[in-house]
MARGU-103816 format. One record per residue (C-alpha): residue number from 0; residue in one letter; x, y, z. Coordinates in steps of 0.02 Angstrom, whole numbers, plus 50000, padded with zeros to 5 digits. Example, Ala and Ser with C-alpha at 12.3 -4.5 7.8 and 13.67 -1.06 7.14 Angstrom:
{0,'A',{50615,49775,50390}}
{1,'S',{50684,49947,50357}}
***
This chain:
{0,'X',{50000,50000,50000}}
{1,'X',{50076,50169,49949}}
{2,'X',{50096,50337,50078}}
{3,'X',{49938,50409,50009}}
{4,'X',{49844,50255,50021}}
{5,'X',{49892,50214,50197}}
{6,'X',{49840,50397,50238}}
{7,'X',{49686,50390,50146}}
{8,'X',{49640,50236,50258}}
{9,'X',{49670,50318,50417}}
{10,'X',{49583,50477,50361}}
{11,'X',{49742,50568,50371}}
{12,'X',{49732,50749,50409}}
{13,'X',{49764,50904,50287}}
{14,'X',{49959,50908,50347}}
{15,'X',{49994,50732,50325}}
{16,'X',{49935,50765,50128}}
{17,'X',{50018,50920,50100}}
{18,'X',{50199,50819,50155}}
{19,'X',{50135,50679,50020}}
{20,'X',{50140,50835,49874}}
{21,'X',{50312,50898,49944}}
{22,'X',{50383,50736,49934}}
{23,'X',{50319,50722,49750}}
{24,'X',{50404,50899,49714}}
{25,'X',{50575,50827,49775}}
{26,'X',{50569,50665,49670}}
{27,'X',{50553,50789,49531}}
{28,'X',{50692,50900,49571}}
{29,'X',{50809,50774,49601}}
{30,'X',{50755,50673,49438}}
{31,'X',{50786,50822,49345}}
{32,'X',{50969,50885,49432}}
{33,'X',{51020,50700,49390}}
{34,'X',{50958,50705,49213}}
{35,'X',{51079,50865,49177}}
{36,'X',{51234,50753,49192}}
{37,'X',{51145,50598,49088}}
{38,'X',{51110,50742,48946}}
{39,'X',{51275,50795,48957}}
{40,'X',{51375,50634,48945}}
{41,'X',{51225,50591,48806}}
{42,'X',{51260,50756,48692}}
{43,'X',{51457,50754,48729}}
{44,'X',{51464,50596,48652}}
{45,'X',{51362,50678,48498}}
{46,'X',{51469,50807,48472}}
{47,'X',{51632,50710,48496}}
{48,'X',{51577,50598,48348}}
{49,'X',{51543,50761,48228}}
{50,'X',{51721,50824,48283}}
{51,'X',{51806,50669,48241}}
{52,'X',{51696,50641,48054}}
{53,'X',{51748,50853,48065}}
{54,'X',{51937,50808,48096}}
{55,'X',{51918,50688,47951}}
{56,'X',{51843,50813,47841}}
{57,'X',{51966,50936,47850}}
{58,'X',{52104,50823,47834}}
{59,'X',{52052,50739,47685}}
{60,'X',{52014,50919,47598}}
{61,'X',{52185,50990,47654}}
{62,'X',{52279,50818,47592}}
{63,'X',{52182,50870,47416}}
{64,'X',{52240,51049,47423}}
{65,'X',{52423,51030,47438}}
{66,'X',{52409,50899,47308}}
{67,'X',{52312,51002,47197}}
{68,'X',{52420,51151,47254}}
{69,'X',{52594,51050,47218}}
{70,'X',{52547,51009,47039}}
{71,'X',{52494,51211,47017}}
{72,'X',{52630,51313,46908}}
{73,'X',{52758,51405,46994}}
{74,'X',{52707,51547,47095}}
{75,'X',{52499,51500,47106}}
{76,'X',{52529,51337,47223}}
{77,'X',{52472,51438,47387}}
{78,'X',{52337,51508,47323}}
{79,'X',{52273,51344,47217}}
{80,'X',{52315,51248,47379}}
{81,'X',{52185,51368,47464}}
{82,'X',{52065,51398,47324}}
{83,'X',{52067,51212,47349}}
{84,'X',{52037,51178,47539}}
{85,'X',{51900,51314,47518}}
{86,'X',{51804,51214,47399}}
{87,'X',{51833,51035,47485}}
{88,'X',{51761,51085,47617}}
{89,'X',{51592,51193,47560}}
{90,'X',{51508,51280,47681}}
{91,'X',{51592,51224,47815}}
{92,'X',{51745,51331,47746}}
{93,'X',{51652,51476,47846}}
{94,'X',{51725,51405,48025}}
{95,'X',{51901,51401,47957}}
{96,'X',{52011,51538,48080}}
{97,'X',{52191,51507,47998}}
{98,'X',{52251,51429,47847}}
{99,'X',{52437,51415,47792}}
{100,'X',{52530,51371,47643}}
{101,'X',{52712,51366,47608}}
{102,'X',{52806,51305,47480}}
{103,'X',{52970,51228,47536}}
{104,'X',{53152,51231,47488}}
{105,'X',{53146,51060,47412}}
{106,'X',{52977,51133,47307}}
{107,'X',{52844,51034,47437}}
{108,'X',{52709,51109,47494}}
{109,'X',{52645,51115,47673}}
{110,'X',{52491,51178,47731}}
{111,'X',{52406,51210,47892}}
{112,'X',{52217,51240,47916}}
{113,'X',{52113,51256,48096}}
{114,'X',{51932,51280,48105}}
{115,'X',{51808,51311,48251}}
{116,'X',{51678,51194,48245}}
{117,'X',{51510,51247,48341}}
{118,'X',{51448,51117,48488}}
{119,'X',{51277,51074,48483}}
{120,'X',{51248,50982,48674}}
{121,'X',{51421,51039,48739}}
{122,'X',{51340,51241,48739}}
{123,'X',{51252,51169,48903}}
{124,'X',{51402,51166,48991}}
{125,'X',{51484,51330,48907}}
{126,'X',{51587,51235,48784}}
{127,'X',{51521,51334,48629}}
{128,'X',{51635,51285,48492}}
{129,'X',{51800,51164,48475}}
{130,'X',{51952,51181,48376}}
{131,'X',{52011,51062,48256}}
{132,'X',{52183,51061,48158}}
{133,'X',{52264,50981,48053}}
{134,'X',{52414,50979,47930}}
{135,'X',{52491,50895,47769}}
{136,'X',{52635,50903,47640}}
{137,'X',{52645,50864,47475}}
{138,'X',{52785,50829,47357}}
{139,'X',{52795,50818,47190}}
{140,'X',{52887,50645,47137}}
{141,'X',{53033,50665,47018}}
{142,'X',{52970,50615,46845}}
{143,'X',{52795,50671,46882}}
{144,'X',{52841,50815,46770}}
{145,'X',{52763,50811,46570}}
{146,'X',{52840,50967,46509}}
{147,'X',{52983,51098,46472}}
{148,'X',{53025,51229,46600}}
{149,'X',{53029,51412,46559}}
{150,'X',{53201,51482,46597}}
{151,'X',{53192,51635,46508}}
{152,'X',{53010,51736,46485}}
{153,'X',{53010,51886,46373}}
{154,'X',{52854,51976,46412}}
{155,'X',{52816,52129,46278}}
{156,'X',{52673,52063,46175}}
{157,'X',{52691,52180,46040}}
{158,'X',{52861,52255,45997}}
{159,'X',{52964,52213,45861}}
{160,'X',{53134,52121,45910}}
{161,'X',{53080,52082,46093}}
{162,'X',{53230,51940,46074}}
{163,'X',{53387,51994,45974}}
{164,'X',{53516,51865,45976}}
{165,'X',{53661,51947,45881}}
{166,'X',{53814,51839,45831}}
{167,'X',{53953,51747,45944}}
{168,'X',{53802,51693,46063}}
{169,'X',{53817,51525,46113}}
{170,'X',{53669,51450,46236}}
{171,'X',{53658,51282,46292}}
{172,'X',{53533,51274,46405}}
{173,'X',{53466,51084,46347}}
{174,'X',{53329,51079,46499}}
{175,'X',{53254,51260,46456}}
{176,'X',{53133,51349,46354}}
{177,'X',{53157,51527,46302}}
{178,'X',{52965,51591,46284}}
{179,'X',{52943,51749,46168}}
{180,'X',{52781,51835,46178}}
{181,'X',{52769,51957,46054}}
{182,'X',{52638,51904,45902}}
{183,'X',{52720,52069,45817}}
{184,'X',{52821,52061,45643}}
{185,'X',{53003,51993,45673}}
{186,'X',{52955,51953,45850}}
{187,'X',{53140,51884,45845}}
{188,'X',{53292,51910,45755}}
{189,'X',{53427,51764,45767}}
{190,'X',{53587,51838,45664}}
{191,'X',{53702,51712,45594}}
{192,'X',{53848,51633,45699}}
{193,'X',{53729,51618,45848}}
{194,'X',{53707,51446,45931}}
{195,'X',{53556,51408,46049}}
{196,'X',{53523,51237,46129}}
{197,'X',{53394,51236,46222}}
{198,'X',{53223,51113,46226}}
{199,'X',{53118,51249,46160}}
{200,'X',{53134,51428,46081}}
{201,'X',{52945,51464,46076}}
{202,'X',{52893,51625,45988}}
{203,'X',{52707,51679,45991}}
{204,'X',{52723,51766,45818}}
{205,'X',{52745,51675,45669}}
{206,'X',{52870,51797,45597}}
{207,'X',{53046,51764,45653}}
{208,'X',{53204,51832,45559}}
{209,'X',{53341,51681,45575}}
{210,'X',{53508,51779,45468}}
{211,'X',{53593,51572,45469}}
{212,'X',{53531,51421,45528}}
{213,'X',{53393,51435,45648}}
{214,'X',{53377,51349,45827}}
{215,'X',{53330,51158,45790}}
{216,'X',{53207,51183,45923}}
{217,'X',{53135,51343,45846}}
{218,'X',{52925,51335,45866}}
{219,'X',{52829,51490,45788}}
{220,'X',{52665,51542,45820}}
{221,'X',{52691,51449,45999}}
{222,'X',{52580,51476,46137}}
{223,'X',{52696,51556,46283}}
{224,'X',{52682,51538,46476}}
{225,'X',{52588,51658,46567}}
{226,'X',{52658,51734,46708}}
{227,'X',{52654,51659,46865}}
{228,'X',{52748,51772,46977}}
{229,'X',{52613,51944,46930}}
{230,'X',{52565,51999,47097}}
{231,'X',{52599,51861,47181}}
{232,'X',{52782,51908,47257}}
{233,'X',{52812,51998,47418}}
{234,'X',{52760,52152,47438}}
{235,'X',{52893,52269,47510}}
{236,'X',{52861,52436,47605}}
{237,'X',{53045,52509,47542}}
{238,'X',{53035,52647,47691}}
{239,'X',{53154,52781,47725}}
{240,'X',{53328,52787,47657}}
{241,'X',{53478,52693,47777}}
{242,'X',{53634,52720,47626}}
{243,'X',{53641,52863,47527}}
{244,'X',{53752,52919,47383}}
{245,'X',{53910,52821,47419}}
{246,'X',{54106,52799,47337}}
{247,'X',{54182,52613,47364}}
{248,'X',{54347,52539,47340}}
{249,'X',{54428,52398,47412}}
{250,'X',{54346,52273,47507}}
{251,'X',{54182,52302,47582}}
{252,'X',{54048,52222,47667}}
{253,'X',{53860,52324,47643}}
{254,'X',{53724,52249,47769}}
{255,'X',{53512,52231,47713}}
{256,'X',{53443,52415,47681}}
{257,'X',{53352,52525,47596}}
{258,'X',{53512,52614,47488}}
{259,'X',{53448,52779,47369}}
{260,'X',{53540,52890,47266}}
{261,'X',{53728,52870,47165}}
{262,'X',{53846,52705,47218}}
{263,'X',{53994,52699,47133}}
{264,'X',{54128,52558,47149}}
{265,'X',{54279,52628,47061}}
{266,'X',{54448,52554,47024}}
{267,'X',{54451,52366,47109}}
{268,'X',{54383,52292,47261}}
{269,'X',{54271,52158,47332}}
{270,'X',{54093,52191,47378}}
{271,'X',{54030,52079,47521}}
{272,'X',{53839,52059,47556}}
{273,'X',{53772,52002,47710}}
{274,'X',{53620,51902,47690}}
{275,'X',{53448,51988,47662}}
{276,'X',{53358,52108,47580}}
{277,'X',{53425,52271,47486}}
{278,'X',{53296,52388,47437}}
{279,'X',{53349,52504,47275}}
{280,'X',{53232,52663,47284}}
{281,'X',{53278,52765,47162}}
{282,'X',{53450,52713,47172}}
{283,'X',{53607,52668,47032}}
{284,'X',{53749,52522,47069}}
{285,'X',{53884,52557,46951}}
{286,'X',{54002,52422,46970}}
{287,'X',{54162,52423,46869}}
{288,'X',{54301,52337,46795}}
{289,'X',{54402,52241,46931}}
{290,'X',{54249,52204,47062}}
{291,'X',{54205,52043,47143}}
{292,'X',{54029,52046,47241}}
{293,'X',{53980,51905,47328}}
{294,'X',{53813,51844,47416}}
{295,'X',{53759,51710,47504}}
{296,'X',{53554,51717,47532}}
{297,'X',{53516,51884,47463}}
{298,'X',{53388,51962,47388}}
{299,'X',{53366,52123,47285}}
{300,'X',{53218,52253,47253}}
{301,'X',{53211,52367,47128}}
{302,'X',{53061,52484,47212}}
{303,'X',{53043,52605,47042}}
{304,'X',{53103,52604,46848}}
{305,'X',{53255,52750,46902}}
{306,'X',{53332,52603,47012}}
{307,'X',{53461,52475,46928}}
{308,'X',{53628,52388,46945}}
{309,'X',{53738,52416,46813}}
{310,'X',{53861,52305,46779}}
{311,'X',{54030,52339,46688}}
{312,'X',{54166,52233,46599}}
{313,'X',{54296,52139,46704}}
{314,'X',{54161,52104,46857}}
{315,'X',{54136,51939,46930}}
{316,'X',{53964,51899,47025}}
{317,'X',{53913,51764,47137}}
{318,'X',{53751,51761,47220}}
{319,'X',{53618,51675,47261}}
{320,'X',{53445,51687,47322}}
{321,'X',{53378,51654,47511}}
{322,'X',{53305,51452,47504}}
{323,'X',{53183,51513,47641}}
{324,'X',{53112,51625,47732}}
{325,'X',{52985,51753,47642}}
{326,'X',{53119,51775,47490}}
{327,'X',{53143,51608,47447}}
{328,'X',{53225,51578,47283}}
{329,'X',{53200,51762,47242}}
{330,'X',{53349,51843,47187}}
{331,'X',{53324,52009,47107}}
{332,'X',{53134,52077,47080}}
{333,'X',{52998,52229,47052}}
{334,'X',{52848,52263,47069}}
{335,'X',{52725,52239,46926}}
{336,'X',{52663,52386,46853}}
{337,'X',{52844,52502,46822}}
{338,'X',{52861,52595,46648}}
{339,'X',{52973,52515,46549}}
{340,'X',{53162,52553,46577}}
{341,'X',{53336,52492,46502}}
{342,'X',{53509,52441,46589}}
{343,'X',{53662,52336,46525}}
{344,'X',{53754,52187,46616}}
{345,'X',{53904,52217,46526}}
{346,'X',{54071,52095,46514}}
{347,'X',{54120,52009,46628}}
{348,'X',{54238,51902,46729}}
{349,'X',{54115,51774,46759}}
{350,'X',{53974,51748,46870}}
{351,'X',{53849,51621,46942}}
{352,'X',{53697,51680,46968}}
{353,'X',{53542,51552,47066}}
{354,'X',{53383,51611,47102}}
{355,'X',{53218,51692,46995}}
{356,'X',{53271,51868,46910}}
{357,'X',{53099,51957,46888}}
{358,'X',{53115,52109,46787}}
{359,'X',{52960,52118,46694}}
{360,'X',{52993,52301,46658}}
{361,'X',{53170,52283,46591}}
{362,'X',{53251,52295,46416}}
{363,'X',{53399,52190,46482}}
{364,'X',{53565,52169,46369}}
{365,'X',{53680,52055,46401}}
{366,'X',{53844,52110,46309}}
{367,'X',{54010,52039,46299}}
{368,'X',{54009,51911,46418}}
{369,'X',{54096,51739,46450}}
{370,'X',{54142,51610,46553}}
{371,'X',{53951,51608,46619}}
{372,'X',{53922,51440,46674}}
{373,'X',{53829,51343,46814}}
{374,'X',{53674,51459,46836}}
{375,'X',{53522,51402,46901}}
{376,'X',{53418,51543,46843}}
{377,'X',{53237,51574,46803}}
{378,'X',{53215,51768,46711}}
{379,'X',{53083,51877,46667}}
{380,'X',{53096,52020,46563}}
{381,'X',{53003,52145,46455}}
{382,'X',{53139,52113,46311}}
{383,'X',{53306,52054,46299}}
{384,'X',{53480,52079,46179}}
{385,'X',{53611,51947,46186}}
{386,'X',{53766,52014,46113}}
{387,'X',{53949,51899,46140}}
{388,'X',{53898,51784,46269}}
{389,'X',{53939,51590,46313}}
{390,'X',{53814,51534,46426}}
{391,'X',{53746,51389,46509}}
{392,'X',{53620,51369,46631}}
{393,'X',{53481,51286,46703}}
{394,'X',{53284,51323,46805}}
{395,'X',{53311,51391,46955}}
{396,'X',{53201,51315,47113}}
{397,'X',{53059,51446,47073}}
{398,'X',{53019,51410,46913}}
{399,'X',{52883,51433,46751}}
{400,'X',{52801,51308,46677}}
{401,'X',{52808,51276,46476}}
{402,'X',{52624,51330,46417}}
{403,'X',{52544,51152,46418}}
{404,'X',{52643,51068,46517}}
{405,'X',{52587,50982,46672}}
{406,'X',{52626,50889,46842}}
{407,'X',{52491,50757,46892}}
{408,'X',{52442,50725,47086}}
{409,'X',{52461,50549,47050}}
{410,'X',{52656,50586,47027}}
{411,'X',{52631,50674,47199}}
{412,'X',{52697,50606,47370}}
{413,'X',{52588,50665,47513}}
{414,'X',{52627,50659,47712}}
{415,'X',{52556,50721,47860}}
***
């Protein structure tokens, strides 16, 4: 027989029945304190399964990003890789708080992606959204590669002559394409006692003037790369001036700046350059016979069309780009969007140059020059003169792809 029963059958008094309705009111309380902890363990386990099918997610759409991103030309991988995560993952690419990708010395790419993933149950307990990370890399396997590499990109679309090879120019360069975009009349001229070897000379018009044999390899009407570096290099704030107007001789050593004005290097003397950037605003390197400038990990910014480094007969160069770090693999650039401008690398004693030369404003001549050997190199110009030279090189680490070419994800190693 139950409480209210028992009471019933003794005629229990008012009191007796109002502790019967209290007792009911604390059976409900305390069923309903102890069901907080039940829901929580209940939805916790809800939400734990959406972070780890979440975790999964995002892994599997960065792993296809830095793939995708790997197999990208030069210079678009980071923002393919992310173009790529972004679509993977849909809508859920709204609760992404950091992305990251970086292409690597050895031309892998990493990336990085976190997103904060609303809680449905765990809100109850304050918990009102959980982070999730995760990483990958992705490395192109050798031989994945299907095409030619662009060591040399001549940019004007529509001058006569954008490439002059004049005689006593010998290029073997066996790996490398030269691209010529011009579709204008004589695009090229080629005079006779020239000798190119390369994989490619590809000229967008199909008038080319060849004075002698032409280039075995010679392809009019060609489609050319596109540039992959446009807007896409580091922007740099060049600042106020730290080295201004300055005579050298001797040896020297010159530290990262921002350097403006007149630097002459007169009579003969070694140039030293500490490893960073140097910022050219509005500034001229004359460099003359008898100089040797070395530089280990530097890089070099031409902020406007007045800026330039000369180079005279009887120097020898050796630098070589930065293989990390925000400059990787950059060795001398611009921004896009200078009027055009000229300046003359002149003879020299030899040099070895490594890294991407991006001078998209630039009529660049190359004149009397030998010995040039051992470059890993990739160059962009606006047009270009050849005049004396024997010269072999090679794609530097940043480089162009050959208009058609391709690397396939398949070819791709991928790690996390």
């Amino acid at each position: 027989m139950s409480v209210l029963e028992t009471l019933k059958a003794f005629k229990a008094p008012r009191q007796a029945r109002r502790l019967v309705s209290d007792v009911r009111g604390t059976v409900a309380v305390v069923f309903a304190v102890s069901l907080l902890p039940v829901m929580l363990v209940l939805g916790g386990a809800v939400d734990y399964s959406r972070l780890v099918a979440e975790k999964a997610e995002l892994q599997s759409a960065l792993d296809g990003a830095v793939l995708a991103g790997v197999s990208a030309t030069a210079g678009t991988q980071t923002s393919v890789g992310l173009n790529t995560l972004k679509a993977e993952l849909g809508t859920h690419s709204a609760y992404l708080t950091t992305t990251s990708f970086v292409v690597n010395a050895d031309g892998s790419l990493t990336g990085q992606a976190a997103l904060s993933l609303p809680m449905t149950f765990m809100k109850i307990a304050n918990v009102s959204s959980q982070a999730i990370i995760a990483s990958s890399t992705a490395a192109a396997s050798a031989g994945a590669s299907t095409g030619n590499k662009v060591c040399i990109l001549i940019k004007d679309p529509s001058s006569s002559q954008t490439l002059l090879v004049n005689s006593g120019v010998t290029i073997n360069a066996p790996q490398c394409e030269i691209d010529v975009a011009s579709t204008a009349t004589t695009a090229a001229m080629i005079n006779n006692g020239s000798g190119i070897n390369v994989a490619s000379l590809c000229v967008a018009s199909n008038s080319v003037t060849v004075n002698g044999s032409a280039p075995a390899n010679l392809k009019k009407s060609c489609t050319t790369a596109t540039d992959p570096f446009a807007g896409n290099l580091p922007v740099v704030s060049s600042g106020a001036c730290t080295v201004s107007n300055q005579n050298y001789s001797g040896t020297n050593a010159l530290s990262p700046g921002v350097y403006c004005g007149n630097f002459n290097f007169n009579g003969s003397g070694t140039l030293n350059l500490a490893a960073g950037l140097y910022v050219l605003k509005g500034a001229h390197w004359n460099l003359n016979s008898g100089w040797t400038v070395n530089g280990t990990g530097v890089t070099f910014y031409f902020a406007d069309n007045s800026s330039y480094i000369q180079v005279n007969s009887g120097v020898a160069i050796n630098m070589s780009a930065p293989t990390t770090g925000t400059y990787a693999n950059i060795l001398m650039y611009e921004p896009t969007g200078l009027g055009i401008s000229s300046f003359t690398i002149n003879g020299s004693a030899g040099h070895t140059l490594t890294g991407l030369i991006y001078l998209p404003s630039r009529n660049i001549t190359f004149n009397s020059m030998s010995n040039v050997s051992s470059e890993s190199v990739t160059m962009v110009f606006n047009q270009l003169i050849l005049d004396t030279i024997n010269w072999s090189f090679a794609t530097s680490s940043k480089s162009i792809s050959a208009a058609g070419s391709t690397t396939t994800a398949g070819g791709s190693r991928l790690s996390n």
